[in-house]
DONUMAR-21138 format. One record per atom (N, C-alpha, C): z, x, y. Coordinates in steps of 0.1 Angstrom, whole numbers, padded with zeros to 4 digits, always signed. Layout:
ZXY ...
//
This chain:
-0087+0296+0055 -0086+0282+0054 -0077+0278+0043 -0069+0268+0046 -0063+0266+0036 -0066+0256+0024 -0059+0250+0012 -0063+0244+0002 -0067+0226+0006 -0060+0225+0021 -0065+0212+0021 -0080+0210+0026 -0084+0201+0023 -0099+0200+0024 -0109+0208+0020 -0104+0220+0013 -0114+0228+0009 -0129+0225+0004 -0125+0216-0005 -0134+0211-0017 -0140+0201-0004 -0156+0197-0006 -0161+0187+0001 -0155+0174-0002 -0151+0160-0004 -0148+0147-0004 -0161+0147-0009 -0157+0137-0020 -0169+0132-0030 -0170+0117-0030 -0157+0108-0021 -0154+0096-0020 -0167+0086-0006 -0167+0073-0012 -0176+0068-0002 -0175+0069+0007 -0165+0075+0016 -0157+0076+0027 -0162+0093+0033 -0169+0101+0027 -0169+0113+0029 -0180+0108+0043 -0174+0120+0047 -0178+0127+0064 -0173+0115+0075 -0170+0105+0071 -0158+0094+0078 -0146+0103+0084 -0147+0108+0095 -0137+0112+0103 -0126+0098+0113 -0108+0101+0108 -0103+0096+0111 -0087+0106+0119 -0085+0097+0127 -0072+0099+0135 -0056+0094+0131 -0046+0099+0123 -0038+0094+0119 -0028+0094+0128 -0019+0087+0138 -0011+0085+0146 +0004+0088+0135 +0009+0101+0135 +0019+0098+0122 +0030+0086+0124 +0034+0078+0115 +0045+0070+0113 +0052+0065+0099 +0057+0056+0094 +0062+0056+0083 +0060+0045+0074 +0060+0044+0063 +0057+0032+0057 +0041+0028+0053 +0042+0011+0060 +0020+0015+0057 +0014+0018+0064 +0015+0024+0076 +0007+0032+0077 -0001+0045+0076 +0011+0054+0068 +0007+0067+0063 +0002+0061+0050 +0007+0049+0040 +0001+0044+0028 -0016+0043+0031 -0020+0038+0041 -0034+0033+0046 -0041+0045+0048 -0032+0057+0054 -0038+0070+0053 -0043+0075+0042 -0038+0075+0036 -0035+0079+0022 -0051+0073+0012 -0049+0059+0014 -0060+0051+0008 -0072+0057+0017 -0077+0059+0026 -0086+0066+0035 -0094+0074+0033 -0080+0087+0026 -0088+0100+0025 -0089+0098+0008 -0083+0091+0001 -0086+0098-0012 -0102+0091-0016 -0105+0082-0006 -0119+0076-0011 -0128+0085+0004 -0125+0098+0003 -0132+0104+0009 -0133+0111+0026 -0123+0102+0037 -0124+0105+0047 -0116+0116+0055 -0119+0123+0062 -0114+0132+0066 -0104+0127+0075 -0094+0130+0071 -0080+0119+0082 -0066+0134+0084 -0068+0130+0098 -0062+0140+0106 -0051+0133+0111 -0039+0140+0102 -0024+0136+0109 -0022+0139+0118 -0020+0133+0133 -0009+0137+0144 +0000+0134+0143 +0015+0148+0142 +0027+0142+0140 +0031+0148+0155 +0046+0142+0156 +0050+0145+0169 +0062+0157+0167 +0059+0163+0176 +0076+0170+0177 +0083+0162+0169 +0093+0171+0167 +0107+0165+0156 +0106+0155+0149 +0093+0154+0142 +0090+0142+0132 +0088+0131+0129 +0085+0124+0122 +0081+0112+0122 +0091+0097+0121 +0103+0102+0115 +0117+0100+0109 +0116+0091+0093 +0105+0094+0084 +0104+0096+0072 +0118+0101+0065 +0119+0096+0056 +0133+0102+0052 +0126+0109+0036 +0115+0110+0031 +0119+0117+0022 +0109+0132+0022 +0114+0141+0017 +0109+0154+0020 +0093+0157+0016 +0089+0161+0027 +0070+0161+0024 +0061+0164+0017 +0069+0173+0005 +0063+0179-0008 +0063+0165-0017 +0071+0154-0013 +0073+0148-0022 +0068+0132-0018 +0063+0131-0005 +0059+0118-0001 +0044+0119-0004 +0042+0112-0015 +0029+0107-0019 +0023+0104-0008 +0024+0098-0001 +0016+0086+0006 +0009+0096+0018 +0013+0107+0017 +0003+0121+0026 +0000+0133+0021 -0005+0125+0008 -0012+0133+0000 -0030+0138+0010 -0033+0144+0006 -0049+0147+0007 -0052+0149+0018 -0045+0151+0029 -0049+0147+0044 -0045+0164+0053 -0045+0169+0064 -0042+0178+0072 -0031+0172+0081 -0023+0180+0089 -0015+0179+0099 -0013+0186+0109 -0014+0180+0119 -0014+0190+0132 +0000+0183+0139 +0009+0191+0148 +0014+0189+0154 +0015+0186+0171 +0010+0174+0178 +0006+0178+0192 +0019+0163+0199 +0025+0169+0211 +0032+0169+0224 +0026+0155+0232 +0025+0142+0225 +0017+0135+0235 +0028+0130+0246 +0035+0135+0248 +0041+0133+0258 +0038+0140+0271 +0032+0150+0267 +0022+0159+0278 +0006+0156+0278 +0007+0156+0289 -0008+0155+0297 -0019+0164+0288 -0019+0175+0285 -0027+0183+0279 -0028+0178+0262 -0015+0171+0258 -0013+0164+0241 -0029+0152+0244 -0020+0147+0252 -0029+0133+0257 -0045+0136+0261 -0047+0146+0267 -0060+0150+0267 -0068+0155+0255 -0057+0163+0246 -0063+0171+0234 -0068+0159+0224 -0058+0148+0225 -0061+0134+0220 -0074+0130+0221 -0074+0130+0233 -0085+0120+0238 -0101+0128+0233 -0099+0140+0231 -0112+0145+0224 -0114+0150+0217 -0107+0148+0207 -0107+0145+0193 -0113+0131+0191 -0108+0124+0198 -0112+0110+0196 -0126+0109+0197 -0132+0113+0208 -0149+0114+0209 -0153+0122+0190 -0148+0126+0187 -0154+0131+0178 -0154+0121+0162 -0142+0116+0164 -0137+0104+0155 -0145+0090+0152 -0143+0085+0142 -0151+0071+0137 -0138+0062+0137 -0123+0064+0135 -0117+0060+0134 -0104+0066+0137 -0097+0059+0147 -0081+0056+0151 -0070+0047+0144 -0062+0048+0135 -0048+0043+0133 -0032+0045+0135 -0027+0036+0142 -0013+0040+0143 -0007+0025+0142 +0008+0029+0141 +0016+0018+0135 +0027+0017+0145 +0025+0022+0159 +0037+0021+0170 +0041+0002+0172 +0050+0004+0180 +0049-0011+0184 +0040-0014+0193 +0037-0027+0200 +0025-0029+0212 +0028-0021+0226 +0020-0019+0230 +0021-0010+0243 +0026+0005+0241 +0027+0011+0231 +0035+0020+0233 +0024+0033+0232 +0012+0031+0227 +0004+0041+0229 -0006+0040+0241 -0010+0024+0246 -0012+0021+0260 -0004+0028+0272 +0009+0033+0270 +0019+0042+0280 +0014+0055+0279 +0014+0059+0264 +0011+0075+0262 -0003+0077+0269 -0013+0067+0272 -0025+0069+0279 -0030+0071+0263 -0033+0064+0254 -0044+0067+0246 -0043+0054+0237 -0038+0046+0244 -0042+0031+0236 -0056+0029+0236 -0059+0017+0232 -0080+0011+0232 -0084+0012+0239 -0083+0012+0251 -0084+0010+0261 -0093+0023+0267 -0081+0037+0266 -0078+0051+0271 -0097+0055+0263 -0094+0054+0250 -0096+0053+0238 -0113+0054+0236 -0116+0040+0240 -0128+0036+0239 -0136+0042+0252 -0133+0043+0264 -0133+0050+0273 -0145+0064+0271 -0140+0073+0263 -0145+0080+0257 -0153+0081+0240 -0150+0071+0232 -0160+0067+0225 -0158+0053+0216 -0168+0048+0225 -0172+0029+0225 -0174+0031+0209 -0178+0035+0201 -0178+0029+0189 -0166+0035+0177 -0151+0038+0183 -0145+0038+0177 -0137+0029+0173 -0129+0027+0158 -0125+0017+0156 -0108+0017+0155 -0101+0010+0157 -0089+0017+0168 -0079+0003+0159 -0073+0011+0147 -0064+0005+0135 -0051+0004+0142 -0043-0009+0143 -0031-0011+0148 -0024-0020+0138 -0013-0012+0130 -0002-0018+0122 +0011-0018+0126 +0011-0032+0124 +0029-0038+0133 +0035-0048+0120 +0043-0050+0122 +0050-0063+0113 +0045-0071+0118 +0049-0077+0132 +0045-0089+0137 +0035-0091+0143 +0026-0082+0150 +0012-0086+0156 +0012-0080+0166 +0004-0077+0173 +0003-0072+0187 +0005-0083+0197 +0010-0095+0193 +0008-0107+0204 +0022-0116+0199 +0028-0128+0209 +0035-0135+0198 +0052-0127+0209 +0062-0140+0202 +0074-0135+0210 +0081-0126+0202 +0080-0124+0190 +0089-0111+0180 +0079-0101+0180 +0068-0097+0193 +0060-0086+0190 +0068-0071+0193 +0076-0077+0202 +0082-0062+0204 +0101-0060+0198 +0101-0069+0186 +0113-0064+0181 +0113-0060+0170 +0123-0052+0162 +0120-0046+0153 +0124-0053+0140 +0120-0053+0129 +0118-0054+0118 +0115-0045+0106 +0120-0047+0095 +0113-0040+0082 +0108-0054+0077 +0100-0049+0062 +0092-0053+0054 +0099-0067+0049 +0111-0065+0047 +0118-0077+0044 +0119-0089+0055 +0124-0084+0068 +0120-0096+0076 +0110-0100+0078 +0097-0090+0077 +0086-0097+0078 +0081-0106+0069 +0085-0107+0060 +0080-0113+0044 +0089-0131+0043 +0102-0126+0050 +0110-0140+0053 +0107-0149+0059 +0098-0147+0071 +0095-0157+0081 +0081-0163+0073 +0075-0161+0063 +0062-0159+0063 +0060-0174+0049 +0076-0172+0043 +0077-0183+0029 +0074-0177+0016 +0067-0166+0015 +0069-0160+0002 +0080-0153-0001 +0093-0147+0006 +0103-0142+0004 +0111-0155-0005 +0109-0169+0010 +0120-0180+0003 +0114-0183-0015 +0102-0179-0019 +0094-0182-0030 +0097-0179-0041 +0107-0164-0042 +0104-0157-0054 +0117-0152-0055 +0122-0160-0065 +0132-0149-0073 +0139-0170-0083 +0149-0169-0093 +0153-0177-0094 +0158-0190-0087 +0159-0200-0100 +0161-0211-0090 +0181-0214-0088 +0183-0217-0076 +0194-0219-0076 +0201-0204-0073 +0194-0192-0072 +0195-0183-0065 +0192-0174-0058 +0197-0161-0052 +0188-0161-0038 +0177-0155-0040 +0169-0151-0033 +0155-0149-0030 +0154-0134-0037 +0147-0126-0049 +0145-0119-0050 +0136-0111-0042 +0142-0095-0040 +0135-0090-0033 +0123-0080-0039 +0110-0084-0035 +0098-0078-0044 +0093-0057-0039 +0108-0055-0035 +0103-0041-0033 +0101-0039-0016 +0092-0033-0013 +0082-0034-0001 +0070-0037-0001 +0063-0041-0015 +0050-0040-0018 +0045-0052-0016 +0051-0063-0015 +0042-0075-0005 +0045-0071+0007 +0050-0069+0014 +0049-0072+0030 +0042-0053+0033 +0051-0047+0033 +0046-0034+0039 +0029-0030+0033 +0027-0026+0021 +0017-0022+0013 +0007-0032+0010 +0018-0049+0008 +0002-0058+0003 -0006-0062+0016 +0006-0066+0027 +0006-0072+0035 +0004-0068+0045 +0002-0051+0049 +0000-0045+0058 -0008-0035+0057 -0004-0025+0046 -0015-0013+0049 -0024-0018+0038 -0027-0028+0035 -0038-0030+0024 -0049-0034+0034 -0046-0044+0045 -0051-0053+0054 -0057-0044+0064 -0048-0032+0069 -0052-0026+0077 -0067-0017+0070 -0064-0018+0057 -0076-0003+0053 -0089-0017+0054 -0082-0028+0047 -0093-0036+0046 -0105-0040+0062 -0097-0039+0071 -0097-0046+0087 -0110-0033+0091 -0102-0019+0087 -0109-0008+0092 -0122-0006+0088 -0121-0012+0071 -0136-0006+0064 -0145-0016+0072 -0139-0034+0076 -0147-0040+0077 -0150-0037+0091 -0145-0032+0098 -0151-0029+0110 -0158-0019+0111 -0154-0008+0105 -0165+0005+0105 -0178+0000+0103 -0184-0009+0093 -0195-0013+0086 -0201-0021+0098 -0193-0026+0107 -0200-0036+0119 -0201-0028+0128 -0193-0016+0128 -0197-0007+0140 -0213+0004+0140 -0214+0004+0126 -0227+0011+0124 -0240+0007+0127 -0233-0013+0127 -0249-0019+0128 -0250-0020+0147 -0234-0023+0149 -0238-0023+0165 -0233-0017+0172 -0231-0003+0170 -0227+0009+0178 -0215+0007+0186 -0208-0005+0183 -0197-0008+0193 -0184-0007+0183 -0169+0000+0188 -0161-0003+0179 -0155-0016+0188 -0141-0018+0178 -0128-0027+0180 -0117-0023+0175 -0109-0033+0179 -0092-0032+0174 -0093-0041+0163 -0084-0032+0157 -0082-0042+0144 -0067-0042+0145 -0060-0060+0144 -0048-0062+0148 -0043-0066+0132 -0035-0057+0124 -0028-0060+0112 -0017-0060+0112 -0013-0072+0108 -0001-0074+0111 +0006-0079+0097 +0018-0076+0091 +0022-0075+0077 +0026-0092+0081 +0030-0098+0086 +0031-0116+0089 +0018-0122+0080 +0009-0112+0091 -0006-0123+0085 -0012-0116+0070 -0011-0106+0073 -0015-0106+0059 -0009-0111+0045 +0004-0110+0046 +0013-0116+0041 +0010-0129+0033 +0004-0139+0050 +0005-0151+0047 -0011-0150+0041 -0019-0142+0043 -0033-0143+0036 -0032-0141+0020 -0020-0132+0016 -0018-0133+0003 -0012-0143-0003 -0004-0147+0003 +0001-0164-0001 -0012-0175-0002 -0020-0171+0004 -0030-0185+0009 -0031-0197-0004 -0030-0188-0019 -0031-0201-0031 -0023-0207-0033 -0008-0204-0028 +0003-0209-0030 +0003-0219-0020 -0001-0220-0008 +0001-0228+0005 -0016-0239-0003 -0023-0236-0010 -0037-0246-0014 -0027-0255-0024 -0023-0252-0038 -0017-0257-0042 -0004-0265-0033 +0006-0259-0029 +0013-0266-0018 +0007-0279-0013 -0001-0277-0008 -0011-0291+0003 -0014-0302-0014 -0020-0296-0021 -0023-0305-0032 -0014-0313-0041 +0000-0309-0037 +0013-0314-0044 +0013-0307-0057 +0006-0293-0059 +0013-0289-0067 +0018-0275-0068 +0028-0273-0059 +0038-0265-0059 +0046-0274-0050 +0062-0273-0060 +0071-0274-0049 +0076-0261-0039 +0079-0267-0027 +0090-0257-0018 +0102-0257-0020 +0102-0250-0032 +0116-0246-0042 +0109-0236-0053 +0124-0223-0053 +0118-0213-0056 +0124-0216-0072 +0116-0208-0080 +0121-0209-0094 +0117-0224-0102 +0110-0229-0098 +0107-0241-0105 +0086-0245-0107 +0081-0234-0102 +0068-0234-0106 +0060-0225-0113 +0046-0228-0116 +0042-0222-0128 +0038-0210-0129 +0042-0197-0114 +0043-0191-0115 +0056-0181-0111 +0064-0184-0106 +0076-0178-0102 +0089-0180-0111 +0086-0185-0126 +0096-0183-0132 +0097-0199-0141 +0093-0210-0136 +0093-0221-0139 +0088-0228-0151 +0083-0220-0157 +0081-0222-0170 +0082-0212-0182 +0086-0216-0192 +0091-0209-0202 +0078-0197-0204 +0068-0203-0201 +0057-0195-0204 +0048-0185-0199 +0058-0181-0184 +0054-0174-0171 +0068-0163-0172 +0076-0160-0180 +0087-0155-0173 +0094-0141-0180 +0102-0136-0177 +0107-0130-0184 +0118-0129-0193 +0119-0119-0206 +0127-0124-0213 +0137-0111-0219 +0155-0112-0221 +0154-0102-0227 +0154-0094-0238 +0154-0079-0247 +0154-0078-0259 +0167-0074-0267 +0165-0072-0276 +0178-0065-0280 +0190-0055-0282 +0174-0045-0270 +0178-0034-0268 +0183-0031-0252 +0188-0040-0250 +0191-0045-0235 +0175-0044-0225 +0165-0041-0230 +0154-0041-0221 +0148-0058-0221 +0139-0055-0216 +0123-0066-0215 +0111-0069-0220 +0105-0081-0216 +0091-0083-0218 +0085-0093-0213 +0077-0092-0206 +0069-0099-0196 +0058-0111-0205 +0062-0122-0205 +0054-0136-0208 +0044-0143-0201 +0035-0143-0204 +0029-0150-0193 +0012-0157-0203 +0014-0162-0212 +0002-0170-0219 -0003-0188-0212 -0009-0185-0197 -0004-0197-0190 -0019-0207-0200 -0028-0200-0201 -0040-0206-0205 -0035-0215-0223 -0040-0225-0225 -0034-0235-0241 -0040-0223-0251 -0051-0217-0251 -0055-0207-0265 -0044-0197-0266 -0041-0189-0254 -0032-0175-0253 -0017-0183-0258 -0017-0198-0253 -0002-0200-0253 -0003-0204-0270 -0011-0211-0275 -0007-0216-0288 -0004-0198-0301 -0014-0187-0291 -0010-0175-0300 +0004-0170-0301 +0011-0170-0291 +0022-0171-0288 +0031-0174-0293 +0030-0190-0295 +0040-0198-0302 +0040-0202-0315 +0024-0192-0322 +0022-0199-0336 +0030-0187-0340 +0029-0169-0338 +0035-0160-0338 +0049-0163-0340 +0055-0171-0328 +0071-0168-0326 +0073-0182-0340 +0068-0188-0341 +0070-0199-0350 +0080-0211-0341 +0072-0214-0330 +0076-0225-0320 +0068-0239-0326 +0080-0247-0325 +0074-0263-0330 +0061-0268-0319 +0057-0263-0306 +0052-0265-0296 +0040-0259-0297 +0028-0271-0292 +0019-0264-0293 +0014-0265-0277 +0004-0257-0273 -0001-0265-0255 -0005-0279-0255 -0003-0285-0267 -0007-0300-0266 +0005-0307-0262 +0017-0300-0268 +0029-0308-0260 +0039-0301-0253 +0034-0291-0250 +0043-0281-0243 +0051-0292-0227 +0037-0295-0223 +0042-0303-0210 +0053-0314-0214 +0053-0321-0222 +0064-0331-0226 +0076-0327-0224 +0081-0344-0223 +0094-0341-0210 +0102-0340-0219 +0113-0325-0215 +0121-0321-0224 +0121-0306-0232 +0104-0307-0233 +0105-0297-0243 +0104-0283-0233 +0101-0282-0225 +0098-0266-0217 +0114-0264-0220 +0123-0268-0216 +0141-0265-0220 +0140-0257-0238 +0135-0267-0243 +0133-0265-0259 +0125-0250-0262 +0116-0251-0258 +0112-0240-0253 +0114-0225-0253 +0117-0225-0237 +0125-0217-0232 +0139-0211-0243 +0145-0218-0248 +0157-0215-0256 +0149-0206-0266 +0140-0209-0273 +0135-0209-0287 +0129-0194-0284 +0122-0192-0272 +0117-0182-0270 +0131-0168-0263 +0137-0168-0260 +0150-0165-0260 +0159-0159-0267 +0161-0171-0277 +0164-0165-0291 +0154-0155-0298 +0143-0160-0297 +0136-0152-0308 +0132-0133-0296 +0134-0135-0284 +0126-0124-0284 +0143-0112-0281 +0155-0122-0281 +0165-0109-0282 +0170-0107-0296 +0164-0111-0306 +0163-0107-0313 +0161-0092-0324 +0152-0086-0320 +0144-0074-0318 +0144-0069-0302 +0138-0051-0307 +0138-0046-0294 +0123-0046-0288 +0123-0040-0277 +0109-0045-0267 +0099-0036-0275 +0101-0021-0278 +0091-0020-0288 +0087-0023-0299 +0098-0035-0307 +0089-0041-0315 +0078-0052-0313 +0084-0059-0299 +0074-0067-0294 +0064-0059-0289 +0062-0051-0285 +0051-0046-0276 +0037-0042-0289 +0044-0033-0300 +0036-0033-0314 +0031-0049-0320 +0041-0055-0315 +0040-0069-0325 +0027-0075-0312 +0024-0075-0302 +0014-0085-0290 +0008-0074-0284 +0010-0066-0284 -0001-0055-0274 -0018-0058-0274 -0018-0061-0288 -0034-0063-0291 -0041-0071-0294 -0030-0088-0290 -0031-0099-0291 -0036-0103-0280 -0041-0116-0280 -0040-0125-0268 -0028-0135-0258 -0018-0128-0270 -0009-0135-0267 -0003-0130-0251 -0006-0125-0244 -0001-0122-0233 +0011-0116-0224 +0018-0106-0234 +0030-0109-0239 +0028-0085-0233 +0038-0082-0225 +0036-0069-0220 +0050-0063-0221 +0055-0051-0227 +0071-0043-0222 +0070-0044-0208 +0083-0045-0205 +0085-0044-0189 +0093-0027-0191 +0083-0019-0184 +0084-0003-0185 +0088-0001-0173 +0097+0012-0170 +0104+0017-0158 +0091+0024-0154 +0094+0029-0143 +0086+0038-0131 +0086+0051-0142 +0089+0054-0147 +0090+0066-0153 +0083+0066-0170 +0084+0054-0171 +0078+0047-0189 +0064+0044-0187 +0063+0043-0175 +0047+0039-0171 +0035+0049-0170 +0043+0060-0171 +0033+0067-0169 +0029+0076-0183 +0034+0071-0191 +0036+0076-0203 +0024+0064-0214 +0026+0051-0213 +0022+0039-0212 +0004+0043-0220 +0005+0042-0234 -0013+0044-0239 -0024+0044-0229 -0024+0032-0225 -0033+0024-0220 -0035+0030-0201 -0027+0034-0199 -0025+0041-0181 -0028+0057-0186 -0024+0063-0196 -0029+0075-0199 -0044+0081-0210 -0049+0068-0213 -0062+0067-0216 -0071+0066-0203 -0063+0055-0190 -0076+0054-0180 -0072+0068-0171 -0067+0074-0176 -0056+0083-0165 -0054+0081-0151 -0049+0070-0152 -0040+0064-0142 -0031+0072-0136 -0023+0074-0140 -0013+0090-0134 -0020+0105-0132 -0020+0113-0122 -0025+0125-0113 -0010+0133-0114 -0020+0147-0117 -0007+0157-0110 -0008+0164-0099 -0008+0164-0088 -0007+0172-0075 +0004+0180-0069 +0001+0190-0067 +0017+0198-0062 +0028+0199-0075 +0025+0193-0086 +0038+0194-0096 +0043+0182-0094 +0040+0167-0087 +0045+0156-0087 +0035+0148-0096 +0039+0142-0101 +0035+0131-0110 +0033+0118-0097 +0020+0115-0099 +0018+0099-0088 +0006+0098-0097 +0002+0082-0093 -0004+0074-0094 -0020+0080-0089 -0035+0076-0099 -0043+0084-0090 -0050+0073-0084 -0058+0081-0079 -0069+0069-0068 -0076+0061-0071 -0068+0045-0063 -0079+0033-0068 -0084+0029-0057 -0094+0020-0056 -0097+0015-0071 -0111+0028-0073 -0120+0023-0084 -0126+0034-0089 -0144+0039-0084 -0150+0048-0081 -0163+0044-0081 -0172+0052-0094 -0180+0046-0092 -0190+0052-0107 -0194+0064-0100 -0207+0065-0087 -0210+0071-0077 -0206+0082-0074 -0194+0081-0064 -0187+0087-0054 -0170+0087-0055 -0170+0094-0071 -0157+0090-0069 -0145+0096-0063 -0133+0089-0059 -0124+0091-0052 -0115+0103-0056 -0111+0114-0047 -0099+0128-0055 -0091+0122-0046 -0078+0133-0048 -0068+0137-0039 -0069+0156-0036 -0074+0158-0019 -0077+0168-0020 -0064+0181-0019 -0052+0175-0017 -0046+0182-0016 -0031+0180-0017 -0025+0183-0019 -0009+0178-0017 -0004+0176-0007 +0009+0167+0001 +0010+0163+0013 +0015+0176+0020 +0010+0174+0028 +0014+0185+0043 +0023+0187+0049 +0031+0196+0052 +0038+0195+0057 +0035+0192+0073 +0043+0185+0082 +0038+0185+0097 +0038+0196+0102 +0027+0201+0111 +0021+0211+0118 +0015+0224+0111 +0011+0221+0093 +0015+0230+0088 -0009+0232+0086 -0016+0225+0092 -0027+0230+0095 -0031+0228+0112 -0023+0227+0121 -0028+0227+0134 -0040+0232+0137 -0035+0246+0135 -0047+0256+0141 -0063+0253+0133 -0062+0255+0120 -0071+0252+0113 -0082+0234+0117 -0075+0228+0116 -0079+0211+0117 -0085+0212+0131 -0080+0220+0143 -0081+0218+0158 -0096+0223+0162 -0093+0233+0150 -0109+0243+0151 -0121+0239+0146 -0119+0233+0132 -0127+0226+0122 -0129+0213+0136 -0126+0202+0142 -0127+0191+0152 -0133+0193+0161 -0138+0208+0164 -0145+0213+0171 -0136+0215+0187 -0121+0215+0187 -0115+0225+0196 -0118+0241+0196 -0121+0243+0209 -0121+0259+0213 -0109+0267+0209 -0115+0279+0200 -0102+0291+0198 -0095+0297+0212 -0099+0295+0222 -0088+0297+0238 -0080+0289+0237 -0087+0275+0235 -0079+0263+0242 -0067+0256+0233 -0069+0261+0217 -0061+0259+0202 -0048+0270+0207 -0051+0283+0210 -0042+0293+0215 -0037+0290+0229 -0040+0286+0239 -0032+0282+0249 -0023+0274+0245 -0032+0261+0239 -0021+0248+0238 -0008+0254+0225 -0009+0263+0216 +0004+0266+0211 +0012+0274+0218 +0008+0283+0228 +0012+0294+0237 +0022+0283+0245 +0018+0274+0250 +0023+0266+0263 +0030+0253+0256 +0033+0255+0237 +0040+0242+0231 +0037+0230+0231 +0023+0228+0235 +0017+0212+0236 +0015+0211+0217 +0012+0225+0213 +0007+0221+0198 +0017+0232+0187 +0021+0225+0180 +0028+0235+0172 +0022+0236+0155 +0019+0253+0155 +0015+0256+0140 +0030+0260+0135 +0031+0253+0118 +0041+0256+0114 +0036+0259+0098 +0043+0270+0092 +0043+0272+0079 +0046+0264+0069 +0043+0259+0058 +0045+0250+0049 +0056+0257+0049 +0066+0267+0045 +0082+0268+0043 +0088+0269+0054 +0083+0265+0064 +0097+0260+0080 +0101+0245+0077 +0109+0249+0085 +0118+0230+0086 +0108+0224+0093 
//
């Protein structure tokens, strides 16, 4: 047997058996969140891959999990599917709509064989709806939705926040969320469901304070001019001397007056709002923080209230006191990533293994699932299932 799953799962999620439909983006992210809080989550990749573009020693996001290779394009894939699935608590894939309903193992196929499974479907736009079946990345999903038009400067275009609202916040967070809450209703009533996550809605579910304020007249629909997107001197970023950053943000009058009694600003939260001065402001704070470099600010506020943070690269972060005191950063395989959140006292969450290569535990995972050693050896004999070495292509 090999190093994945060796160790039992210590996460609340242990003995939670799941079905990973491989694909890219959030739904291998959702995988990922799955098993490291415990669940036993079994990749199905297809022939010739997933179309992942980065190489599988090094895609975090399938960490801890097994991979099997199986042919659902054949009848015998589609069968091998289908019972596994009896054995499963939980199904996810991220195809478009209908397209695992063709392969014969949509909800439908699905449930068929075990009613209380719960059958995770991640799309950009929804399983319903006239842009259900076109394609999209993270970015157009995020555009239609108003927090794209939201965020970045005013009078310029829309900054782009990564993938991590739309794909990650807005999709595979929703989807793990959709799954736990269904799992939990399926225990009490033995029945599963579809859970329809769609990076639109969740999207727009992460927006929802921006759209309360909105209705209350207080946010405008204009980006770069409110009290969180940049609009105030005292939400934003600024830079240092040493061509870097630092992150402002003392929105509360106690954190803001620490702030400005520090920088030696004529302003206190008593008149900050007065007309004129946020300009005044804004300058003052400007001047004073390119003045010096970001780690003298970060020495000078770290342990203040002033609210005041270095803006650290992907690579400074992990270095970072305070992320290497909670040890926030893991080493797996010789890669440095991020470890498992969020945390439990109990049952806490590992990563059991480093990501897999595809087909690189078939045999093993088919056997452990409770497939027959004939029927594991036919189906590779006859190419429905392919065992591959961690060092094959």
């Amino acid at each position: 047997m090999s190093d994945a799953k060796k160790a039992l799962p210590t996460g609340p999620l242990a003995g939670v058996r799941v079905i990973e439909l491989a694909g890219i983006g959030p739904g291998p992210w959702a995988g990922m969140m799955l098993s490291d809080m415990g669940a036993d989550v079994l990749r199905i990749d297809r022939p010739g891959g997933s179309g992942a573009s980065v190489p599988p020693e090094f895609d975090v996001s399938l960490r801890g999990r097994r991979s099997a290779i199986v042919d659902l394009r054949s009848p015998q894939g589609v069968e091998l599917l289908l019972d596994l699935v009896e054995t499963a608590d939980v199904l996810i894939e991220g195809n478009r709509p209908g397209v695992t309903e063709r392969l014969g193992v949509g909800p439908m196929d699905c449930h068929a064989r075990n009613p209380g499974l719960v059958y995770g479907r991640m799309t950009g736009w929804g399983q319903t709806g006239p842009l259900s079946q076109t394609a999209g990345h993270d970015l157009t999903y995020i555009a239609v939705t108003g927090a794209l038009h939201a965020m970045g400067r005013e009078g310029e275009s829309p900054a782009i926040p990564l993938n991590l609202v739309g794909d990650y916040g807005g999709g595979g967070a929703f989807l793990v969320i959709g799954v736990l809450a269904a799992l939990f209703e399926a225990q009490r009533s033995g029945r599963g469901q579809v859970v329809d996550a769609a990076i639109v809605d969740g999207t727009l579910a992460l927006a929802a304070p921006m759209f309360g304020m909105l209705a209350a007249g207080m946010w405008h629909d204009k980006r770069g001019v409110n009290m969180l997107d940049g609009g105030l001197p005292w939400y934003d970023v600024y830079g240092t001397a040493d061509g870097k950053h630092v992150a402002v943000g003392p929105l509360e009058p106690k954190f803001f007056d620490t702030l400005a009694g520090d920088l030696g600003a004529e302003d206190t939260s008593r008149t900050r709002f007065e007309d004129g001065r946020t300009d005044v402001i804004r300058a003052h704070f400007a001047d004073e923080f390119v003045s010096e470099t970001r780690d003298h600010w970060q020495h000078t506020f770290e342990k203040t209230d002033a609210c005041v943070a270095p803006v650290l690269s992907l690579t400074e972060a992990a270095e970072h006191p305070h992320l290497v005191s909670r040890g926030s950063f893991i080493d797996v395989g010789g890669v440095r990533q991020p470890a498992p959140a969020p945390r439990f006292d109990r049952t806490p969450s590992t990563v059991g293994s480093p990501p897999a290569h595809p087909g690189q535990h078939s045999t093993e995972a088919l056997l452990e699932w409770g497939i027959g050693a004939d029927r594991v050896d036919h189906l590779i004999d006859s190419g429905v299932v392919l065992q591959q070495d961690r060092d094959e292509p």
